[in-house]
N, C-alpha and C positions, 0 to 999 in steps of 0.2 A: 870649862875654863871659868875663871872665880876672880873676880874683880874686887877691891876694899875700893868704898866710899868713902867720903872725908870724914864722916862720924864712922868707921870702922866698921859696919856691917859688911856683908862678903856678898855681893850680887854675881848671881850664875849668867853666863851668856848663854841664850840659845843658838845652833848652829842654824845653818838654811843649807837647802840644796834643790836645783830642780834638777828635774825627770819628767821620762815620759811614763804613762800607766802601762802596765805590760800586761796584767790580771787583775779581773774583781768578779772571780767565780764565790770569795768566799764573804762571810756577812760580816759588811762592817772592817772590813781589811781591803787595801787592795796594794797591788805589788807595783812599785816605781823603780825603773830601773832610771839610775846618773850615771852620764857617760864624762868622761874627766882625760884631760892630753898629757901625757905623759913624757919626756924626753930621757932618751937611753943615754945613762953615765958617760957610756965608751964612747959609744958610736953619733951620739948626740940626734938621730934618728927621732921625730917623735910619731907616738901611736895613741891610741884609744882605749882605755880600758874601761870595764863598769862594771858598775856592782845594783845587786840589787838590795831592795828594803823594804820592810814590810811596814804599813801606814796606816792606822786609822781612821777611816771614813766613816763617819756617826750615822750621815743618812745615804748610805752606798748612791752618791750622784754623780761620781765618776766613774766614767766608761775607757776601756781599750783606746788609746791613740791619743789622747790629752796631755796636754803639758800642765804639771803642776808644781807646786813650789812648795817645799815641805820642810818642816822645822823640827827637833828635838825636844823632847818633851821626859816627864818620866815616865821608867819604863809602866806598861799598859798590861802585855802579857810578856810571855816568855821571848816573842822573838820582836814586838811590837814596841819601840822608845821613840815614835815619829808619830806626828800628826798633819793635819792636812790646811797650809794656808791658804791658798788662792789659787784660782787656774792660771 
């Protein structure tokens, strides 16, 4: 999303989302799964869904079961546009 400042330059927002870590078998990645409530159109029902995301961790210091709070970024590799801010 693309915001104009009052001198007309276009500043990008970064998004945020937490998750919990799911994986960090591999180097410098690990897998954050966000779970998000969702409410059914019809039935007005709500549920859970998530999705996961692949995150960059520079010094692999996150482990399995951690909450962390991860931001957008550009993309890194191929499935990698998230970076890691805080636990």
């Amino acid at each position: 999303m693309k915001k104009e400042n009052k001198t007309g330059e276009k500043k990008v927002t970064k998004s945020t989302k937490r998750g919990v870590v799911v994986s960090d078998t591999m180097d410098k990645t690990i897998v954050v799964k966000v779970d998000s409530f969702k409410k059914h159109p019809r039935y007005q029902k709500r549920y859970t869904s998530s999705k996961k995301y692949k995150v960059h961790d520079e010094q692999n210091e996150y482990t399995v079961g951690q909450k962390v709070l991860i931001e957008s970024c550009k993309p890194i590799s191929k499935d990698k546009c998230w970076t890691v801010v805080e636990k």
